[in-house]
N, C-alpha and C positions, 0 to 999 in steps of 0.2 A: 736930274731934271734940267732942262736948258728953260734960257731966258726965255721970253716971248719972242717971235719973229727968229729965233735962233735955230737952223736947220741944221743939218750934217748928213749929206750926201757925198758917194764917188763919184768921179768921172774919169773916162779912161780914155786918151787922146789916140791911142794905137803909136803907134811907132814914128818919130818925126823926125826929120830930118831938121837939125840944130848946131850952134857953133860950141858946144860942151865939150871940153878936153876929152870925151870917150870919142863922140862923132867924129872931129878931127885926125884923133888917131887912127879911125877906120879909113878915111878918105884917103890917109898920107901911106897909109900900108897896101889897102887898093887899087889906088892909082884910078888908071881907066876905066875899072874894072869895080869900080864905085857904085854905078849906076847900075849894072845889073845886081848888085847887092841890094841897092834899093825898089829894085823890082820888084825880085824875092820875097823881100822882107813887106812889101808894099806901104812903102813909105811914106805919109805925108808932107806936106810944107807947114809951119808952124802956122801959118793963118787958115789951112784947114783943122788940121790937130783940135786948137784950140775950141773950135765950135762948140762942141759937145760941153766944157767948161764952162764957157758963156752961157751956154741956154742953163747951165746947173744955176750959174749968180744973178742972172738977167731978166730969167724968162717968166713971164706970168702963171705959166701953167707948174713952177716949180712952187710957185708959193704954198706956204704949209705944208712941203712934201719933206720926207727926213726921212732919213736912215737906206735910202736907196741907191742904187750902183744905176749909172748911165755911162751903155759904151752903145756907140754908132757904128760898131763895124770895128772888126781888128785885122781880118784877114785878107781884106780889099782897100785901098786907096779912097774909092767913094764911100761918101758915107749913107749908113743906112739909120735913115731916124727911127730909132725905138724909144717905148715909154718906159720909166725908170722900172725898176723889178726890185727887189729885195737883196741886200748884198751880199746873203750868200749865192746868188747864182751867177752864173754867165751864157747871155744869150749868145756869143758865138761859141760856148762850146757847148751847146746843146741843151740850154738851162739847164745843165749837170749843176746839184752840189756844190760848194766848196768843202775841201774835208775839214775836218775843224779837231 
């Protein structure tokens, strides 16, 4: 059982573009060739990334909410606001499951 006011929720940023020893090494092996990687991959900037995390520690409407997965979009750049769901599923793969 958690404390009062102690939640535990996901959030999933989708894919961002960062200065972490993995992203570095993609950029230096890349090259120019960088950018359409992050096309691909559709990449955010850590000050979008982050949103979806913010609204999880921030936001009013999260209050008293637990045990839920909050992802904005994984397969597009913009973000898509959704309301949290339950953490075994995933709204962009179709609220499939997770297998467990």
């Amino acid at each position: 059982l958690l404390p009062q006011g102690v939640t535990i929720n996901v959030g999933d940023p989708g894919a961002v573009e960062t200065n972490i020893e993995l992203m570095t090494h993609f950029k230096k092996k890349l090259g120019c060739c960088f950018c359409c990687f992050k096309k691909v991959n559709s990449m955010r900037t850590p000050d979008v990334g982050c949103r979806p995390l913010l609204h999880i520690i921030g936001s009013r409407a999260m209050d008293n909410v637990s045990g839920q997965y909050v992802d904005w979009g994984r397969k597009k750049p913009k973000l898509i606001k959704r309301k949290p769901v339950p953490m075994e599923y995933y709204p962009d793969f179709g609220m499939g499951t997770a297998p467990s």
